[in-house]
C-alpha positions in Angstrom: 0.0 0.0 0.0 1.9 3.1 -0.9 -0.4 5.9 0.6 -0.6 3.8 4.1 -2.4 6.4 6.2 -1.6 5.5 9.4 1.8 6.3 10.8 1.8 2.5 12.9 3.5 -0.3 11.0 1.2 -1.7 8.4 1.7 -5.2 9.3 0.7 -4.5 13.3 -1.9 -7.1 14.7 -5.7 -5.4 14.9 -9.1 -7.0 15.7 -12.5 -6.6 13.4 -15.9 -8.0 14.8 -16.9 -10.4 12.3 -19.8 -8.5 11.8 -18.1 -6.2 9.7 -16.4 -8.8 8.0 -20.2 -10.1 6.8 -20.6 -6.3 6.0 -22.2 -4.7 8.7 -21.0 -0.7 9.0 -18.0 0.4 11.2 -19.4 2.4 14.1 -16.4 1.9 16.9 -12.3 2.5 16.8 -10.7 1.8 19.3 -7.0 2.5 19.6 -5.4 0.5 23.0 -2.0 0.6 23.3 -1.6 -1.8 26.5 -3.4 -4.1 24.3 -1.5 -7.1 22.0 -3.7 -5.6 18.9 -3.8 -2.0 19.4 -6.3 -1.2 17.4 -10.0 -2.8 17.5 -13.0 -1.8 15.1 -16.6 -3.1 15.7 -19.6 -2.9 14.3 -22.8 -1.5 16.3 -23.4 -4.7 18.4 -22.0 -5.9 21.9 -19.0 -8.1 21.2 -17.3 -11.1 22.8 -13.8 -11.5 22.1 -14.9 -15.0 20.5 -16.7 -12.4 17.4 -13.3 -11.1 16.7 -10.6 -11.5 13.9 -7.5 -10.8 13.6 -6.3 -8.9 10.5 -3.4 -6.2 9.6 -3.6 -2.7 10.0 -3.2 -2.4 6.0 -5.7 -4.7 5.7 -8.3 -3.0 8.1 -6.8 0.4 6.1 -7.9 -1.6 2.7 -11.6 -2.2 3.9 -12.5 0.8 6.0 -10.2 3.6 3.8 -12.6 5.5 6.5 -10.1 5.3 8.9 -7.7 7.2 7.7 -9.2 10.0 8.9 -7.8 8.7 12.4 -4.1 8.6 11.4 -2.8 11.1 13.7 -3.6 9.2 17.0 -0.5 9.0 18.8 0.5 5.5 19.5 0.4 5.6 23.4 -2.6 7.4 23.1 -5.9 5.0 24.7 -8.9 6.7 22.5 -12.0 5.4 21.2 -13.8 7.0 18.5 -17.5 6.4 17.7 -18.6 6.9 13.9 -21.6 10.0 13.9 -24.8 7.9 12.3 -26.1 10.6 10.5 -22.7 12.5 9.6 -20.0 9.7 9.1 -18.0 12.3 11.1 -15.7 10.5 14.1 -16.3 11.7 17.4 -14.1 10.7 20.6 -15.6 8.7 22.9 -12.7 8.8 25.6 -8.9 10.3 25.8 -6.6 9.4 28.9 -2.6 10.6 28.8 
């Protein structure tokens, strides 16, 4: 990917719901750093960490190009971001640091 938006390593570990993998619509980033796979995206429903998958960060990049908006988290930054239903714009949902 040669316009990788996001400054983390493209091959890092994340986590999508399998939801959005049978095409439901991203509603929830969230970027953990204490976590194994930092970042997490998820559909609108309650999750169990059973409903999850483990892709790459290019990958997720590749099927929500959405996210790029989101590129300037800083890494050791713990922020979730909820997608606006009626806007598409991200709002944050909680910063600590």
């Amino acid at each position: 990917m040669n316009d990788f938006p996001i400054k983390e390593n493209a091959d890092e570990r994340v986590l999508i719901c399998c939801h959005l993998m049978d095409g439901a619509e991203l509603h929830w980033v969230h970027h953990l750093p204490e976590e194994q796979c930092v970042w997490n995206f998820m559909c609108a429903k309650e999750h169990e960490r059973s409903d999850m998958v483990q892709k790459t960060l290019e990958e997720a990049c590749r099927l929500f190009p959405e996210i790029g908006e989101l590129a300037d988290v800083p890494h050791d930054m713990d922020v979730s971001f909820k997608k606006g239903k009626n806007t598409g714009k991200w709002y944050d949902f909680h910063r600590s640091n």
